[in-house]
C-alpha positions in Angstrom: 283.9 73.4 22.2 285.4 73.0 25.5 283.9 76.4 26.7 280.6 75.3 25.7 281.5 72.0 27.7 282.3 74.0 30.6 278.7 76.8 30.4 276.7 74.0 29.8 276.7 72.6 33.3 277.2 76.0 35.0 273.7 76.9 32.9 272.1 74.0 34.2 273.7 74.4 37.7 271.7 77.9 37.9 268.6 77.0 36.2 268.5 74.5 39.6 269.1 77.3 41.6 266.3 79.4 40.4 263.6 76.3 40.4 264.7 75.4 44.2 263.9 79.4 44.8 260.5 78.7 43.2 260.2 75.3 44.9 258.5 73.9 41.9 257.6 71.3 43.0 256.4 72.0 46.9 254.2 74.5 44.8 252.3 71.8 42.3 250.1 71.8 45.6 249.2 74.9 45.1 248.2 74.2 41.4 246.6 71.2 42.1 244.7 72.9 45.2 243.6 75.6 42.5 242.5 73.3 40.0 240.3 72.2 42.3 238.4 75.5 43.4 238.3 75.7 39.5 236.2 72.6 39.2 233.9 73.2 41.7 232.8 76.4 41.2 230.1 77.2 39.6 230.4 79.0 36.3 230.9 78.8 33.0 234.0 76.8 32.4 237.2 78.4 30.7 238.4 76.4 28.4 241.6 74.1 28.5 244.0 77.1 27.1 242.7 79.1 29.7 242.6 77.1 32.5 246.5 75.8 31.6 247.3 79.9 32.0 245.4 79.9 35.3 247.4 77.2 36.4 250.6 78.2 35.4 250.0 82.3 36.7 249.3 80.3 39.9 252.8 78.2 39.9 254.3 81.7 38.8 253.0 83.5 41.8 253.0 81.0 44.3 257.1 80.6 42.9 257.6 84.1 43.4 256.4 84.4 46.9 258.8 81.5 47.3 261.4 83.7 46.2 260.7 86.5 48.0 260.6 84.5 51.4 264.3 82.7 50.7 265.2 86.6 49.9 264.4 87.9 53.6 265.0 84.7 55.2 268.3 83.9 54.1 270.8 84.6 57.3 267.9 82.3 59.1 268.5 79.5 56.3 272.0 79.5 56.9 271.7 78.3 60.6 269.7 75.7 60.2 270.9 72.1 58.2 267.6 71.5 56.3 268.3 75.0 54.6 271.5 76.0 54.5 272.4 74.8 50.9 269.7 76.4 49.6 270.6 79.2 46.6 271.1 81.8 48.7 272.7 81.3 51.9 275.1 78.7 49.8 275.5 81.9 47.9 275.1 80.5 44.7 272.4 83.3 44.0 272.6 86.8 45.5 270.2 88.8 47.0 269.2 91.0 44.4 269.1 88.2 41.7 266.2 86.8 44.1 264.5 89.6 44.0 264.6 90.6 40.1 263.2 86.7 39.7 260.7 87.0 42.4 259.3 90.0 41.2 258.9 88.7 37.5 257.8 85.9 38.3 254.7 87.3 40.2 254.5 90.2 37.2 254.4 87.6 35.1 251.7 85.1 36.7 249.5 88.1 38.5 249.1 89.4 34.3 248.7 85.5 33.1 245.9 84.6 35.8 243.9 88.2 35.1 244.1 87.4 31.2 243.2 83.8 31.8 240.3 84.4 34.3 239.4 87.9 35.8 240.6 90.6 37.8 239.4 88.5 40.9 241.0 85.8 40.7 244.5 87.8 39.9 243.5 89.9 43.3 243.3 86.8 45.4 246.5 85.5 44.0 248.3 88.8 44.6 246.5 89.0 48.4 248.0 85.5 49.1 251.6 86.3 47.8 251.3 89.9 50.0 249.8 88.2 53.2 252.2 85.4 52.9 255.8 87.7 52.0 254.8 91.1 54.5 252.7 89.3 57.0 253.6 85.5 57.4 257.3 86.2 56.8 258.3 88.4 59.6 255.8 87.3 62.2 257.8 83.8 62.1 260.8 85.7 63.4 258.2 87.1 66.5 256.0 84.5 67.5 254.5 80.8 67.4 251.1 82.3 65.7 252.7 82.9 62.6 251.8 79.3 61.6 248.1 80.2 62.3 249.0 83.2 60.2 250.5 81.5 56.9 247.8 79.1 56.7 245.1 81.7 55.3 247.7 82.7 52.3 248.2 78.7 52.1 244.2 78.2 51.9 243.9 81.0 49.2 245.2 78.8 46.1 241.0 77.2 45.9 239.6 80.2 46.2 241.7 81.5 42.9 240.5 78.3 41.2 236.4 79.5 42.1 237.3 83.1 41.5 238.6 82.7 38.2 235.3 80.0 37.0 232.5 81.9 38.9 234.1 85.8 39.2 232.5 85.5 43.1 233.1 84.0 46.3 230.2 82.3 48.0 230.5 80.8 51.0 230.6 77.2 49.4 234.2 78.9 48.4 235.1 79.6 51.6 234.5 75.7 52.7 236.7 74.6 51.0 239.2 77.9 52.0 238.4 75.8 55.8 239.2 72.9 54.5 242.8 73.7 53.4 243.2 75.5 56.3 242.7 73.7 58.7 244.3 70.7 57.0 247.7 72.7 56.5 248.3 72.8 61.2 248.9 69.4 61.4 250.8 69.4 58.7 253.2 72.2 59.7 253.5 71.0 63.3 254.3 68.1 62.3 257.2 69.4 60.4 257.8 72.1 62.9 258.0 68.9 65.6 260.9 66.6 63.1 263.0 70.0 62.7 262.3 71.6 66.0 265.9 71.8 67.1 267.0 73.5 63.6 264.0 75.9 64.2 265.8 76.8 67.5 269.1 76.9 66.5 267.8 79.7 63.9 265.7 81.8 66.4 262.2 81.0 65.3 259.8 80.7 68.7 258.0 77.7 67.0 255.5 75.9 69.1 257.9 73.1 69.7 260.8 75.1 70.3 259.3 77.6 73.4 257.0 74.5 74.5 259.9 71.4 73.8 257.8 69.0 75.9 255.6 68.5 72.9 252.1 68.4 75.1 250.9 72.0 73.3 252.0 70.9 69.4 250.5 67.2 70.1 247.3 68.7 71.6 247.2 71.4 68.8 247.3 68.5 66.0 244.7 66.7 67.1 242.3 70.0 67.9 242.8 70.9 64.1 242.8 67.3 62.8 239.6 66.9 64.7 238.1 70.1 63.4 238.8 69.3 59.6 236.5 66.1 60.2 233.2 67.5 60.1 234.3 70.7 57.5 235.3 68.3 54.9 232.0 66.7 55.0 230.3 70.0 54.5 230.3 70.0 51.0 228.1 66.7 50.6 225.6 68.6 53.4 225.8 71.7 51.2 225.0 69.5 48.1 228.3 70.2 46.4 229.3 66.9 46.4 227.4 63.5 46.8 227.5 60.1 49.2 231.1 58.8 48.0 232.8 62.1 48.1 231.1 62.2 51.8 232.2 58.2 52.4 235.8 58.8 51.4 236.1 62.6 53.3 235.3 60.5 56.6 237.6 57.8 55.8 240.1 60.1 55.4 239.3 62.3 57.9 239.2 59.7 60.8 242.5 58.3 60.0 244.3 61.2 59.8 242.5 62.2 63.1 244.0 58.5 64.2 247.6 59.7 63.0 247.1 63.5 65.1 246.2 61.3 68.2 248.7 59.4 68.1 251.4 61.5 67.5 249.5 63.8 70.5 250.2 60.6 72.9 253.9 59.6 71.8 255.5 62.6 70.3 257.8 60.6 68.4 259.9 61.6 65.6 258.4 58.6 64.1 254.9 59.5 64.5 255.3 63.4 63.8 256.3 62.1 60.4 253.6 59.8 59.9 251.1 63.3 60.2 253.5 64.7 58.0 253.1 61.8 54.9 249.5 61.5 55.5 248.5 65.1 55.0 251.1 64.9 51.9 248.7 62.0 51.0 245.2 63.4 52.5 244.8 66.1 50.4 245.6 65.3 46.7 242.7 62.3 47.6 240.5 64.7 49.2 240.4 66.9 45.7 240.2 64.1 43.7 237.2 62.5 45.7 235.5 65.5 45.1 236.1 66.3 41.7 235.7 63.1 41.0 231.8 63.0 43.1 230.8 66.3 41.3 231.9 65.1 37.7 230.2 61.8 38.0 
């Protein structure tokens, strides 16, 4: 009894450990972003068992590249306070234990999407964890790009979602591949901007940190913000969506625009996090808007 007392929590303890290495929840973004490439493309639909293994291949994958990342990134995590009680620079998980869970986790949901949908849609999950672990990763270490860089594996998870309905990728697609693009530079400045002295204290030449004045990330918001505008009103003008989806894009898009500017003129904490909630926010609404439009 009182060793089962004792495993019990230690059990649970780890099972923690291995969903913060997923990031389960950071990633039901990425499902959510999936779902919706999966309801507007244009095909014949799956079926609810096999859009639930879409979904969850997608969680699987996007939580192995997680794991991969914490793997190489570990020594960085350790330096900075946001990160450093994470699994493995705590030490709570090793390396290789990373690793094995990384890499069957991504078996497991690269298989799962390809028997769900198609071939395509497991290749564009498999591209996003590959241009996201070999490409994204490293180039944070070199150079304030990289967050140019990791926003095409972050604009993939839609293009899954039409891959696996349609088994092609039209340009319709790739709108709404712009669309979370461009939405996801505000969003990371913004955080790069409230954490930009643990960025520096761990090496990473983020915007903020080799420009601290703030002028270049503040100007850089508002140029993407600005640019997301008139793309997220593209699929009404591409008859994808109708007058409310187009009503509600605008809404949204002029008031995060309005949050962009004025964290561009203050470059407040304050404010930097205010871009940060509202894209959190922006989004989710966007997808349902447009779901919504295209069902009704």
């Amino acid at each position: 009894m009182r060793t089962e007392a004792v495993s019990l929590p230690q059990t649970q303890a780890r099972s923690r450990d291995y969903a913060a290495l997923a990031k389960i929840r950071l990633n039901l973004l990425v499902v959510a972003s999936t779902l919706a490439g999966y309801a507007m493309g244009d095909g014949e639909p799956l079926g609810l068992v096999r859009v639930a293994g879409l979904l969850l291949g997608t969680l699987l994958v996007a939580g192995g590249a997680s794991a991969f990342n914490q793997v190489i990134e570990r020594d960085l995590d350790a330096l900075m306070r946001r990160t450093r009680n994470r699994p493995l620079p705590a030490q709570r998980l090793q390396p290789l234990e990373g690793l094995l869970f990384g890499a069957a986790m991504t078996l497991a949901g690269v298989l799962l999407i390809v028997g769900s949908a198609n071939l395509l849609a497991g290749g564009v999950a498999l591209t996003t964890l590959v241009t996201y672990v070999a490409l994204y990763t490293p180039l944070k270490r070199k150079t304030s790009f990289a967050t140019v860089i990791g926003a095409i594996p972050g604009a993939l998870p839609p293009i899954i979602g039409w891959a696996a309905v349609a088994n092609e990728l039209p340009i319709k697609a790739w709108v709404l591949f712009g669309i979370m693009f461009l939405w996801q530079l505000p969003h990371f400045l913004a955080i790069a901007w409230m954490y930009r002295d643990d960025y520096g204290r761990a090496g990473f030449p983020m915007l903020p940190v080799i420009e601290p004045d703030g002028r270049s990330t503040g100007r850089q918001a508002v140029v993407y913000a600005a640019a997301l505008l008139p793309l997220s009103l593209a699929p009404t003008l591409m008859h994808m969506t109708g007058n409310w989806y187009f009503a509600g894009a605008l809404t949204l898009g002029v008031a995060f625009l309005w949050l962009a500017i004025r964290f561009a003129r203050t470059r407040e904490v304050r404010d930097a996090r205010r871009v940060f909630f509202g894209s959190i926010l922006y989004l989710p609404v966007l997808w349902i808007l447009m779901i919504a439009d295209k069902l009704g």
